[in-house]
C-alpha positions in Angstrom: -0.9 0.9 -10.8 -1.5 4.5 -9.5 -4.6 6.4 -10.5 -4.6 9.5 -12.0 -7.1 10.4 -13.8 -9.5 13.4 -15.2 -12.8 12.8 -13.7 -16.2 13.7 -14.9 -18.9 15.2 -13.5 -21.9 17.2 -14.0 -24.0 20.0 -12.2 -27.6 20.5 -12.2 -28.0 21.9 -15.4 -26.5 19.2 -17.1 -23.1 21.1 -17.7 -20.4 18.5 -17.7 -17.2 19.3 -16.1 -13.8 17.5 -16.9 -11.5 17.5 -13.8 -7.7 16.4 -14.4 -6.5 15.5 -10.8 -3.0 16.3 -9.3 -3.1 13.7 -6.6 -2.7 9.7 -7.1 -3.2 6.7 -5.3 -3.4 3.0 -5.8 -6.6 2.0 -7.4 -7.5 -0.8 -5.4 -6.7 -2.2 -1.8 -7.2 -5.8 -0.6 -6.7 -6.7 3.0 -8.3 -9.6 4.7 -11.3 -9.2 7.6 -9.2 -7.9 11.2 -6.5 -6.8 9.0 -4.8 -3.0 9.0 -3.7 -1.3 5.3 -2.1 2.0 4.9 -2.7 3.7 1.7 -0.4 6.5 0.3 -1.6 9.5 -1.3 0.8 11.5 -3.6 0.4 14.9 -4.5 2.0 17.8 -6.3 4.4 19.4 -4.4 2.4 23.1 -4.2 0.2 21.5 -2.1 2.5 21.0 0.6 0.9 23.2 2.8 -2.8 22.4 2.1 -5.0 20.7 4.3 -5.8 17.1 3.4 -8.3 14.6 3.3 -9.7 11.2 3.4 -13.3 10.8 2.4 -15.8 7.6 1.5 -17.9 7.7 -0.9 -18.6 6.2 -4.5 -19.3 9.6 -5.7 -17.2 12.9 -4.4 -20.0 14.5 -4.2 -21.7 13.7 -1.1 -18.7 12.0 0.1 -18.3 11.5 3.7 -15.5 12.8 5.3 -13.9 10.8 7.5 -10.5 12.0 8.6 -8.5 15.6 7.8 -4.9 16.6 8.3 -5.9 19.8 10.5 -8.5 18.0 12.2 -9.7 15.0 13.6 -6.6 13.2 12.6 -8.1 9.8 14.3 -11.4 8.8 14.0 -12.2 5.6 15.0 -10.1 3.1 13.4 -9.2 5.6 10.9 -5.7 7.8 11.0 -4.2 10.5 8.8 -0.8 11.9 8.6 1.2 14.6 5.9 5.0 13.5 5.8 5.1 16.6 3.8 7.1 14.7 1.4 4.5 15.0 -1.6 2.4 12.7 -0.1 0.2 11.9 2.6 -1.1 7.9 4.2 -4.0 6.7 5.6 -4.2 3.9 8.0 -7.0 1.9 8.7 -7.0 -0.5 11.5 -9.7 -3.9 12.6 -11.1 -4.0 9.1 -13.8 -5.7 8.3 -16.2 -6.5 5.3 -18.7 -3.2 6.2 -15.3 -1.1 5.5 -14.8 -2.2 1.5 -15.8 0.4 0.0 -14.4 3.4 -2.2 -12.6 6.2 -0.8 -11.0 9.9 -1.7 -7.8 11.0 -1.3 -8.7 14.9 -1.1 -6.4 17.9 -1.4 -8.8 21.2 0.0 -7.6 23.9 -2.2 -8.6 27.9 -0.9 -11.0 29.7 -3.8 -11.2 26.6 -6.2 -12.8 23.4 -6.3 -10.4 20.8 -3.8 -7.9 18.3 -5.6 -8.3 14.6 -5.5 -8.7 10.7 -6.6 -10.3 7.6 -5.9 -9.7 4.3 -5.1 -12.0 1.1 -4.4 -10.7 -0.4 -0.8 -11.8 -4.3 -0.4 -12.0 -6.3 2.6 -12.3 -10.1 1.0 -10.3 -12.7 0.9 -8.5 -11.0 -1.5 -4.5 -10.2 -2.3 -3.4 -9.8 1.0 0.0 -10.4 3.7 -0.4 -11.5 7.0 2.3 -8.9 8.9 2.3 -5.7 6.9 5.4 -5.0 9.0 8.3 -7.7 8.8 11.3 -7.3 10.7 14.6 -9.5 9.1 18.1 -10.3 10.8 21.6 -8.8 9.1 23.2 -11.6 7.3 19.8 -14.0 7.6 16.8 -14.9 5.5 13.6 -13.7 5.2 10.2 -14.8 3.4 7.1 -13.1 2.8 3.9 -14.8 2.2 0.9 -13.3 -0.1 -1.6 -14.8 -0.5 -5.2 -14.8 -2.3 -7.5 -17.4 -0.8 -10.9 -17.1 -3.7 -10.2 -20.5 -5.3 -8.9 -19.7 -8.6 -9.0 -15.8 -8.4 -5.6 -15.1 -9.5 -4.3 -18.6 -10.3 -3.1 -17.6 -13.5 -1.8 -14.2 -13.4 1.6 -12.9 -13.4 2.5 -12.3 -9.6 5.4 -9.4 -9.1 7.6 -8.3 -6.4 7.9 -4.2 -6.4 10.3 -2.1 -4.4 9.2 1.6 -3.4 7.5 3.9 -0.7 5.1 4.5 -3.4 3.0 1.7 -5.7 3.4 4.6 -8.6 7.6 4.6 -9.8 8.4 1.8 -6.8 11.2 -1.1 -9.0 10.3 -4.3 -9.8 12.6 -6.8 -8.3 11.5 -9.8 -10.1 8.4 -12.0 -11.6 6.4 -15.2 -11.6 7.1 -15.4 -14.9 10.6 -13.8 -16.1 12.8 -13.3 -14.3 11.6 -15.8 -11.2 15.4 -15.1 -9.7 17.2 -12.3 -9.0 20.6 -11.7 -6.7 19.4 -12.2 -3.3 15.8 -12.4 -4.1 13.4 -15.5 -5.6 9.8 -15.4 -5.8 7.4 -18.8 -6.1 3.8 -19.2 -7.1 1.6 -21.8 -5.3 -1.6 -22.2 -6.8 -2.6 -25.0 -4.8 -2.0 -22.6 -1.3 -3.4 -20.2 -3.5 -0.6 -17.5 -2.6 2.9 -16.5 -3.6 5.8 -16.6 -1.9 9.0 -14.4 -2.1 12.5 -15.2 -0.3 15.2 -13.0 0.3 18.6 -14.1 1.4 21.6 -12.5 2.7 19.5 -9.6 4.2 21.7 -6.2 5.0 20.4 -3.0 5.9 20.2 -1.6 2.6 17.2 -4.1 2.2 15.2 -2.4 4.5 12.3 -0.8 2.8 8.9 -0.8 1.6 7.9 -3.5 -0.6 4.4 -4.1 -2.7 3.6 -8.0 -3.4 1.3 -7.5 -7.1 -0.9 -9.2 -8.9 -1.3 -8.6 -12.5 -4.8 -8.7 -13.4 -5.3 -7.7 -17.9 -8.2 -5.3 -18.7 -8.3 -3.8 -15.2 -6.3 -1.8 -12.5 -3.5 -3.9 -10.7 -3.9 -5.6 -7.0 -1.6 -5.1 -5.0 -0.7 -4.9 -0.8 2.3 -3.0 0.7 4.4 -4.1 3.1 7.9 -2.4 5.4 10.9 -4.8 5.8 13.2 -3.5 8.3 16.6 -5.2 8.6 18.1 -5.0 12.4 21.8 -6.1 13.3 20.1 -8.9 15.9 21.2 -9.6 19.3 24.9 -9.0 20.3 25.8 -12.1 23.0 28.8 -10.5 25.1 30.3 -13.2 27.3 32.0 -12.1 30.6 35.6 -14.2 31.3 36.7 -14.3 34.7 39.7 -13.6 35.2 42.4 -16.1 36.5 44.3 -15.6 39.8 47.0 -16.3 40.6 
C-alpha cells in the first residue's frame, strides 16, 4: 500500500532525528525491461504551491536529483508534473534494469528541512502489464493481462483488482480469492502463465478510470502496477441512401 512513514536519521554528532512525512507514495514499483511506469505522489494540500521533486537515492541524503516541478521538468527519460490536485506523478519512460532503484518523492519547503518519502522502483520480471494505457469500446469487453514471469514468485498470493487515481484509498473491485466475481467484472489466476487475468464486460463510460492490478505479498509492502482504461463510444458507420427518381 502507500508509504507514509516517520523516517530516521542522524547528523554528525550522532543526534538522531525522527521525521514524520506529509507526502505518500506507493512503496514499490515493478515494470518489465523497455517498459514506462508513472508513479503518484500525494501530498498535503498546503503544499500546493511548493516546488516538487523527484530524487534517486537509497539514502535522502545525498540523493540525486533528477527532475523538479520549477525546473528541468524532463530529463532524459524522466518527466514531472503537479496536477495541483494534492499530488504530483512521475513518468519514466525505456526502463531498463540500471533504473531499479529507490527513489524520493520530495516536497522543498522554504526555511525548514523539505517534505518527502521513498519508494524502491524495480525493473525485473516482476508484477507488471503490457499497455499501461487500455482503450475499451461502449457496450464491449475488455481484459487486462498482469502478469509476473519469476517462476513461482507470486504463485500463491492473493491477486486483487483496485479502482482509484491513487494506490492509497483507490476500491477494491474484487479478489483471487473472495469474491473472484463481481457485476461486470471477474478476475482469474493462472499460475502456470504465471499472471492474472481480469475481464470486464458491458463496458460504459463510467468505467473509464484508473485501475491498479495487486499482488498481496504477507510480512512486506504490497506490489502492485497502475494502469488507465478509457471507454470510447467506437466508430459511428453512417450509410448514404440514394435517393430514388422518379
Amino acid at each position: 500500500m502507500f508509504s507514509n512513514k516517520c523516517l530516521v536519521t542522524y547528523t554528525n554528532m550522532n543526534i538522531y532525528i525522527y521525521i514524520c512525512s506529509s507526502v505518500s507514495t506507493v512503496s514499490h514499483m515493478s515494470v518489465k525491461p523497455g517498459g514506462s511506469i508513472t508513479i503518484p505522489c500525494l501530498y498535503n494540500q498546503r503544499y500546493r504551491n511548493n516546488v516538487k521533486y523527484w530524487c534517486r537515492g537509497y539514502y535522502w541524503s545525498g540523493c540525486s536529483t533528477v527532475v523538479r516541478t520549477d525546473h528541468p521538468k524532463t530529463s532524459g527519460k524522466t518527466s514531472i508534473s503537479d496536477i495541483n490536485q494534492r499530488g504530483f506523478t512521475v513518468t519514466m519512460i525505456s526502463l531498463s534494469p540500471s533504473d531499479s532503484d529507490y527513489y524520493w518523492c520530495v516536497v522543498e519547503r522554504k526555511n525548514e528541512t523539505d517534505d518527502g518519502v521513498r519508494l524502491q522502483q524495480s525493473v525485473t520480471p516482476g508484477l507488471y502489464v503490457d499497455q499501461q494505457e487500455v482503450t475499451g469500446v461502449v457496450g464491449q469487453n475488455v481484459t487486462v493481462g498482469c502478469s509476473y514471469s519469476e517462476p513461482g514468485r507470486y504463485r500463491n498470493n492473493v491477486k486483487y483488482w483496485c479502482r482509484g487515481y491513487y494506490w492509497l484509498g483507490c476500491s477494491t473491485v474484487l479478489h483471487t480469492d473472495h469474491p473472484n466475481v463481481s457485476e461486470k467484472t471477474s478476475i482469474s489466476d493462472d499460475v502456470n502463465q504465471r499472471g492474472f487475468t481480469v475481464t470486464m464486460t458491458s463496458l460504459s463510460p463510467s468505467d473509464s478510470d484508473y485501475y491498479w492490478c495487486i499482488v498481496e505479498r504477507k510480512n512486506e509492502a504490497d506490489d502492485g502496477v497502475r494502469l488507465q482504461l478509457s471507454v470510447t463510444p467506437g466508430k459511428i458507420q453512417t450509410l448514404l441512401c440514394p435517393l430514388k427518381q422518379n
